[in-house]
C-alpha positions, 0 to 999 in steps of 0.5 A: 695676686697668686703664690707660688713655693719653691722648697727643697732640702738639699741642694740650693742649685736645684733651688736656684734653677727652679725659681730662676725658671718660673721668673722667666715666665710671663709674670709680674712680680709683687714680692719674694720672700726667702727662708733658710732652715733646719728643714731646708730651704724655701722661696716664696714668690708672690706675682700677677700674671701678665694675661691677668685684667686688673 
């Protein structure tokens, strides 16, 4: 399992383009977490990829 982050302090719709991209990649997802603060906003994306044996 790998992870990938995704911050920014400003603009959600950057943020959203950002995530929505790497989803489309050639990856399984396992989880995604999301954090809103003071600081900015974050997603955490936790995922296998596709070409990975298991």
């Amino acid at each position: 399992m790998k992870i990938k982050t995704f911050t920014v302090m400003t603009s959600s719709k950057k943020l959203d383009e950002k995530v929505n991209e790497f989803l489309d990649s050639d990856i399984e997802l396992v989880d995604i977490k999301f954090s809103n603060s003071a600081n900015g906003l974050a997603v955490l994306i936790m995922y296998n990829e596709n070409n990975e044996q298991k």
